[in-house]
Phi, psi and omega in degrees: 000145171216167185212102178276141204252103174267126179248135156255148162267197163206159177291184160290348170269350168095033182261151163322159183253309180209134199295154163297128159281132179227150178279163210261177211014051193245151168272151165210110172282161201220149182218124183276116146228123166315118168280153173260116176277108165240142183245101187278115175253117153283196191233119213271116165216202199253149161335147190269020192266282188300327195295147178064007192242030177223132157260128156273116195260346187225203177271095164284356178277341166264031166252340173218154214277132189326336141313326179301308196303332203015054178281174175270165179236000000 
């Protein structure tokens, strides 16, 4: 026995998007675990050295990228 590791999707009704090629005459047990799509963002701040001591003097909106920002879009 071995164990190869496959991920599928599914539609919205929860059907398969597309069968897997699996070898033929063979048994296969399957164990589903739902991956979670999370969206991990940390939350961007300043050295505890540095907080409250930076003056902004310029254009800070072209230092980090329109995903960082999570604006709508």
């Amino acid at each position: 026995m071995y164990a190869e590791k496959l991920i599928v999707t599914t539609d919205k009704f929860g059907n398969l998007q597309a069968m897997p090629k699996l070898p033929p005459n063979q048994q296969f047990e399957a164990i589903f675990l739902v991956l979670e799509n999370k969206k991990v963002m940390s939350k961007r701040c300043p050295h505890p050295d540095i907080a409250g001591q930076v003056k902004i003097t310029g254009d800070i909106i072209n230092t980090a990228t329109q995903a960082e920002w999570d604006l709508p879009i």
